[in-house]
Structures are given as structure tokens and as C-alpha cells.
N, C-alpha and C positions, 0 to 999 in steps of 0.2 A: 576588754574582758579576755579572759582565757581562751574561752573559744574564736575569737577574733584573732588573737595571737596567734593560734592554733591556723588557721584558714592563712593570713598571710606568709605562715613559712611554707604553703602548699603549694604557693606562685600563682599569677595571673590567673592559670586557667585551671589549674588545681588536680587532682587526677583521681578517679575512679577506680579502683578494686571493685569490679566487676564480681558480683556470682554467679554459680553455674544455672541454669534455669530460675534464674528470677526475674527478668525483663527483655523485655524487647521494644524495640526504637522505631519509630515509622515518622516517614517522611515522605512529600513529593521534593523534587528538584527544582530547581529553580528553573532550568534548561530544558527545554522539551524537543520529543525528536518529533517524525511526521510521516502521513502517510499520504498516497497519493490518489486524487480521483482518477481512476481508470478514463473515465468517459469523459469529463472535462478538462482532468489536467488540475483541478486546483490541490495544491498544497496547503495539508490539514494537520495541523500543528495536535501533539498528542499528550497529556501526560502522563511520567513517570516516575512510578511510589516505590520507594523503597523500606524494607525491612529487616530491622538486624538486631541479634541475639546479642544483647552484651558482654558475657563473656566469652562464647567463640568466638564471635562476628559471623556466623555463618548468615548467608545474604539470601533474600528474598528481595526479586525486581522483577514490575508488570508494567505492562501500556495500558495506559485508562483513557477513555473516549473525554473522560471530566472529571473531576474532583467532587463530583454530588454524592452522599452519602451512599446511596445501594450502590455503588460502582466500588467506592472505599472500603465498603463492608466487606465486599463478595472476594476484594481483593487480599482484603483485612486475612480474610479468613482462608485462601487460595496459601498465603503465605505460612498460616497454622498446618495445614495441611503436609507443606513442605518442607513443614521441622520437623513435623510428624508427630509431635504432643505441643503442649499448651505453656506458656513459661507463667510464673505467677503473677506478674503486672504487665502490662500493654502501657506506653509513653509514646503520644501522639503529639503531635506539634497541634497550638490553638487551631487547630483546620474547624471550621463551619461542619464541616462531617461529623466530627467526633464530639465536637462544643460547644454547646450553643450561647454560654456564656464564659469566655475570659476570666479569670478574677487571679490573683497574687495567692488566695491563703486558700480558696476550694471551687474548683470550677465547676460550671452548670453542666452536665452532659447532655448531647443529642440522645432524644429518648431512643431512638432506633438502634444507637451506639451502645446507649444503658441494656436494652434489650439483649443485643448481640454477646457484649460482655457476660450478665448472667447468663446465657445458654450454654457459653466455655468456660460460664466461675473463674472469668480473668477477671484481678482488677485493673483500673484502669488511671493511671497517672498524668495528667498532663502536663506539658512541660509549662511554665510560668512562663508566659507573655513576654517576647524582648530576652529572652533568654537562653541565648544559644548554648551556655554551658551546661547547662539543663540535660542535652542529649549529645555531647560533643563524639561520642561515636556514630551517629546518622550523620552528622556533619561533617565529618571528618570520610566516611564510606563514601558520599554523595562526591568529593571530590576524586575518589577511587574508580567510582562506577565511569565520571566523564574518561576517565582516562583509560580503561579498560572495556566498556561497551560503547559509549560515545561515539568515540574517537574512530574505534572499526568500523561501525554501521555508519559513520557519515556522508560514504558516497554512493551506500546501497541506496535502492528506490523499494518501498512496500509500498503496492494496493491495497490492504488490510490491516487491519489490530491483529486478526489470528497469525498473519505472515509478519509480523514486527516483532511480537511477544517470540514467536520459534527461533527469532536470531537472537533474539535478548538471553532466552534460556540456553541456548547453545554457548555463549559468550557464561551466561553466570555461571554456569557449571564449571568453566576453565578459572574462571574469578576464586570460588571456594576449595578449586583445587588446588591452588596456587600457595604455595609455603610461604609462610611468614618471614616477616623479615626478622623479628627478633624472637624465631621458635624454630625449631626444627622438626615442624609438621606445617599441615595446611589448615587452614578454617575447618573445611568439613570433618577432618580426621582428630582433631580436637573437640569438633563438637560429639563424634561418634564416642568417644571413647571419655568424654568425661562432664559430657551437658547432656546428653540426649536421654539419659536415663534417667534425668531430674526432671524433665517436664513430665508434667502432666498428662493424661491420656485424652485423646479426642473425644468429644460424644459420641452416640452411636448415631446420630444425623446430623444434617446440615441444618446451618439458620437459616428460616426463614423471616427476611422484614416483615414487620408489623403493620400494615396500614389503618387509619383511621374515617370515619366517617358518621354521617346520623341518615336517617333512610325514615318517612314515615311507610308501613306496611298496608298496603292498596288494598284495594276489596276482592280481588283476586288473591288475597292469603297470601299476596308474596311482597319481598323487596326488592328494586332493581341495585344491581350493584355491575357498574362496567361492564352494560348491557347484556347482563343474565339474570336472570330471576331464579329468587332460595327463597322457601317457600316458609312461613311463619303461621304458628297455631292461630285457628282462624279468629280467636278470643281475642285478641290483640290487633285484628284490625282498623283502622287509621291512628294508631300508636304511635308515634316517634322515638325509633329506637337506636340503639350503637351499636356500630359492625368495630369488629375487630378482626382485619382478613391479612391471609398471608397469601402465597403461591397456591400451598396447599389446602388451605381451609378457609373455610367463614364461618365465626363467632355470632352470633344477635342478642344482645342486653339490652333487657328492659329494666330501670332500676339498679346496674349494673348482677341481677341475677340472668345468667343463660337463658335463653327460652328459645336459642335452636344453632344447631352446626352442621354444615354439609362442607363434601368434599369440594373445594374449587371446582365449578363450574366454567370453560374457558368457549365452549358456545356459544358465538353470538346472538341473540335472544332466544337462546333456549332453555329450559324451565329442568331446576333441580327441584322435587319435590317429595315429603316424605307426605305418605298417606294420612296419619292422624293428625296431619293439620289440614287437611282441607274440611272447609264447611260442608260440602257434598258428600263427605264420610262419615257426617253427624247429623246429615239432616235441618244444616244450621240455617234459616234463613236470615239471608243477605240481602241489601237492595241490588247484586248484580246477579242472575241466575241465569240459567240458559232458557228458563219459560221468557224471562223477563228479553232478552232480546233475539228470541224466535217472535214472539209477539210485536217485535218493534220492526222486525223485517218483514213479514207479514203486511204492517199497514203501509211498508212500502211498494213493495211486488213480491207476487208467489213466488219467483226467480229467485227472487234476495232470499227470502226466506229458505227456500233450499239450498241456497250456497251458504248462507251463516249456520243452516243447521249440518252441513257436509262440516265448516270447519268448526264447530265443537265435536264432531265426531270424529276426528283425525286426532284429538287429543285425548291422551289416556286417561288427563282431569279434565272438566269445563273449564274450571278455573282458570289452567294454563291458555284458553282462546278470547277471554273475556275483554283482554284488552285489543286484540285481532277483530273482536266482534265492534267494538266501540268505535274504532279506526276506521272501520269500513260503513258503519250506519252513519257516522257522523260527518261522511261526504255528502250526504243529500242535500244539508245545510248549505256545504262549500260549492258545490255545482250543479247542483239540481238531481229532482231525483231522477230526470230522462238520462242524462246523463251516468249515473252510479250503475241503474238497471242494465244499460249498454256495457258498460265496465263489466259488471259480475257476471252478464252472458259471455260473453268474450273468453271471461278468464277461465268459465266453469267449460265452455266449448273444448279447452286446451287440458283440462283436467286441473287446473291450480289452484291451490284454495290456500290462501294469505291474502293479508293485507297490503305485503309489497307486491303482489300482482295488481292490484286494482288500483293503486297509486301510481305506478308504472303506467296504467294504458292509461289512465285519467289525464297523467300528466303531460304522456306523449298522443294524445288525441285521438290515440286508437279505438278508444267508446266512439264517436263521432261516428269513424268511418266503419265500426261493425253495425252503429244503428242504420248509414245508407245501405248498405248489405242488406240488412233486414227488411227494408221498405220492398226488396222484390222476391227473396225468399224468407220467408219467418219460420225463425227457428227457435225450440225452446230449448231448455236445458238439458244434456241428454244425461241417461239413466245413472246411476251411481249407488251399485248395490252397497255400499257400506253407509248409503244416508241413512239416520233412524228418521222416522217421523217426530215431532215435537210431543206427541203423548209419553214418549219413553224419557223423558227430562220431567215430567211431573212429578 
């Protein structure tokens, strides 16, 4: 055919006319450098992704701890940053990062990748499997980089990724300032003056990855999500619903309609909650309330009972203690209840009112040795003006 004919007077490897802000090449190296454990000495092999503008070449190169997608992204994007706009297409080698399926005529993308791309409206091109001519400018750079960062860093020592990347960058900067062999300018000074205007412009914030999950929503009106609890309209509890969560937020669809969003919550179990979901704000009864397990501590000891109603009262919902409260009644089951009573004196003597106090002295015996205590002084619980009495939860 013609275009056959066409292709073999092009040679072997054929040659590219590059445009100005229309692609960019990314790659890791084959080669990896390393960093060192301070305290043990072991050498931790690291790797290194490179990014390059097609037709300046201007160069982007990071140390990654791994090739897993949020580390390729962040770096994906650390390199956007450092053109300073956006080029029209992203061409990524089949990495696991970027594809999750291979194919010759349309590849699958990693959804977090698909994400990423729309939030910079890059598309995204992969290079065809087995195909190094595909991107023969990352390939051809990659032998550039060995011989220009490589080659200098190989008998430095870094303790860290941050202390590795600061000599890579010092090294790349000399790399893009470095004239061409057949131009008489440098990478950077070619891309300033005749690409850098053709990219695209940044967003006005960063990507954040998307995480995935299903959560059913407890009787507490909340969901646990990487031990914090977001609080879900009370109507929908024991629901099974989807979180869609980032750094900055969490999403909850039921049916894939919204039905709540709060800002990241990064507190270990502690409670993000908007007021018009809890059922205490409606009046709504639930089988868990706070009569319901004042009454349950109650037919344990008057003690219990004023320590589980001290910790509903240290939370500004009930709701937020209801599983605090559950934790702590349902040791009587596990160790008796001579035992739990010894626990909750203890813990209420010291002022603490959670569930990891009373798990803590249970587990380390301390209930034991406050109950011999108590055979020669007895002691109850001392005063706690912010206890309500259990009339005020009716």
C-alpha cells in the first residue's frame, strides 16, 4: 500500500515531528537508584519516573518509594506542575498505574488515572504493548538521565526520598539547561519561548484520588470509614451504602443519589456529624437510645450507670457514645460483671470516661487489684458535676 511505502522510506525507527504542547511521555527507568536505612544500614532500592515534553524535551524526574498508582499520580501531576500548564495528551507506558488493561487498538484505563486525567482535561494515550517506538523520546531521555543524574549520584549515600529527589532536581535543572546538540538553545529556553504558551492552564486545585468502598450505616446514624465516623440521615439506618472519599471529603450514595458529604475527618474514632441527621434531633425512635442503655447499666450497678451516663454526656450527640456505651456493657458478658464494676470504679476514680479506659484496666488486671483496694476502703464514685441524671435523655 501507499502508506506502507510511505512508512518504509521513514527507516527502522521512523521519526517524529513533534508539536508544541501536544504531548508528554512518561516513563519509569529500568535502573533504579537507592536510599539508605540510617539505623540498619539496609539498602532500599528506589524508583525513577521520568517526564518529557515532546517537542522541547524539557524534563521532569522524581524518586518514588513504588510504582502504585497514588505515588504515579501525585508524581504524574508534581511534573504538570513543573511545565507549569497542561500539554493536550499524557503517553504513558502499559504501567499497572495508568492501565489496567493492555489492548493494540484501545486500552482499559486505571479508574483513578481516568479520574486524574479528567480533572486536567488531559487525554490520555497509551503507548501500544511491546512498542518502544511508540514513545522513542522517553526512551531515548532515559538513556540521557543514566548518563547525566545516574552517573553523578552513584557514590553519594541518601537517608531519604526528600534528600534523593533534592539532588535529582539540582542535577535536572543543569540537564534542561544544557544546549542542544543540534539547536542553539537549551531545552528549557525553547520550551519558554515556543511550547510553554501552548499548554494549557493548571486547575485551580490539586487531584485528589478517589477511593472506593460500601459501609452499611449503624444505629448510631453514622458510617465507619478508616476509623472515623460521618454521620448519615437517621432514615437510612442499616442501609448499605457507597462512599466515594478523597483526602478532602466523603461522598454517601444510596441508590447512587447523595444523601451526605462531610469534610475528611482524619481523627481517630472521632465523630463528624451534621445535626439534621441524627435521630435525637427528630425525636426519632431507634432500638439504641440513651434511656435504653442507662437502663442497661442500671441492672448492672449504680456505678455503671453513672459512668455510661457521664459518657453520653461528654458527647455533644448521644449517638456519637452509643457504640462506647455497647463496648463497655457488653464486657459483663466477657468477664463478669464483678469485674466491669471494678473496671468502671477505677476508671471513673481517674476522671476517664471511654471505652479504651476500661478495656485497658480489664485487660491489664487493674479491675482485680482496685476491687482488693476496696475490700478495705470502699469507695464510690466521686462527684461529676456535668453528669445529667437519666430523666434528661427521656
Amino acid at each position: 500500500s501507499y502508506y506502507r511505502r510511505w512508512q518504509a522510506r521513514q527507516g527502522a525507527s521512523g521519526h517524529f515531528d513533534h508539536i508544541a504542547g501536544d504531548k508528554a511521555y512518561m516513563d519509569f527507568t529500568g535502573k533504579k537508584m537507592a536510599i539508605v536505612d540510617r539505623d540498619s544500614g539496609e539498602i532500599i532500592p528506589k524508583e525513577i519516573y521520568i517526564v518529557v515534553l515532546g517537542f522541547s524535551g524539557l524534563t521532569y524526574v522524581e524518586a518514588l518509594h513504588t510504582q502504585q498508582k497514588e505515588e504515579f499520580i501525585r508524581a504524574t501531576e508534581n511534573a504538570l506542575h513543573y511545565f507549569g500548564g497542561v500539554p493536550k495528551a499524557l503517553v504513558p507506558d502499559n504501567l499497572k498505574s495508568a492501565v489496567t488493561k493492555a489492548d493494540k487498538y484501545e486500552a482499559e484505563l486505571n479508574e483513578s488515572f481516568a479520574d486524574f486525567a479528567n480533572h486536567y482535561n488531559v487525554a490520555v494515550l497509551p503507548a501500544r504493548p511491546r512498542k518502544p517506538k511508540d514513545k522513542p523520546i522517553v526512551e531515548n531521555m532515559v538513556r540521557i538521565i543514566y548518563t547525566r543524574i545516574f552517573a553523578p549520584l552513584r557514590d553519594r549515600t541518601f537517608f531519604s526520598l526528600a534528600e534523593l529527589n533534592v539532588a535529582i532536581r539540582e542535577l535536572l535543572e543543569g540537564h534542561n539547561d544544557q544546549k542542544l546538540q543540534k539547536e542553539d538553545l537549551s531545552r528549557r529556553t525553547k520550551f519558554m519561548e515556543q511550547e510553554a504558551h501552548l499548554l494549557a492552564p493548571l486547575p485551580a486545585d490539586r487531584f485528589h484520588i478517589k477511593h472506593y468502598k460500601k459501609a452499611t450505616v449503624m444505629k448510631n446514624c453514622h458510617i465507619q470509614l478508616e476509623k472515623h465516623y460521618y454521620s448519615v440521615p437517621f432514615r437510612f439506618i442499616g442501609k448499605q451504602v457507597s462512599i466515594i472519599y478523597t483526602i478532602a471529603e466523603v461522598n454517601i450514595f444510596l441508590n447512587q443519589e447523595r444523601i451526605a458529604v462531610h469534610i475528611r475527618g482524619l481523627k481517630e474514632f472521632g465523630y463528624t456529624t451534621v445535626d439534621d441527621h441524627m435521630s435525637s434531633s427528630h425525636r426519632f425512635v431507634s432500638e439504641w437510645s440513651p434511656e435504653r442503655f442507662i437502663k442497661w447499666a442500671a441492672r448492672i450497678d449504680p456505678d455503671v450507670q453513672t459512668y455510661i451516663t457521664a459518657i453520653l454526656e461528654q458527647k455533644r450527640y448521644p449517638e456519637q457514645a452509643y457504640r462506647s456505651c455497647l463496648g463497655i456493657l457488653s464486657m459483663e458478658r466477657k468477664v463478669s460483671k464483678e469485674r466491669l464494676v471494678n473496671a468502671v470504679r477505677r476508671a471513673a476514680y481517674y476522671q476517664i470516661y471511654n471505652y479504651k479506659a476500661i478495656k485497658k484496666i480489664i485487660e491489664g488486671g487493674l479491675d482485680i487489684l482496685f476491687g482488693q483496694e476496696q475490700d478495705t476502703t470502699q469507695t464510690s464514685l466521686p462527684f461529676h458535676e456535668n453528669i445529667r441524671g437519666k430523666e434528661d435523655y427521656k
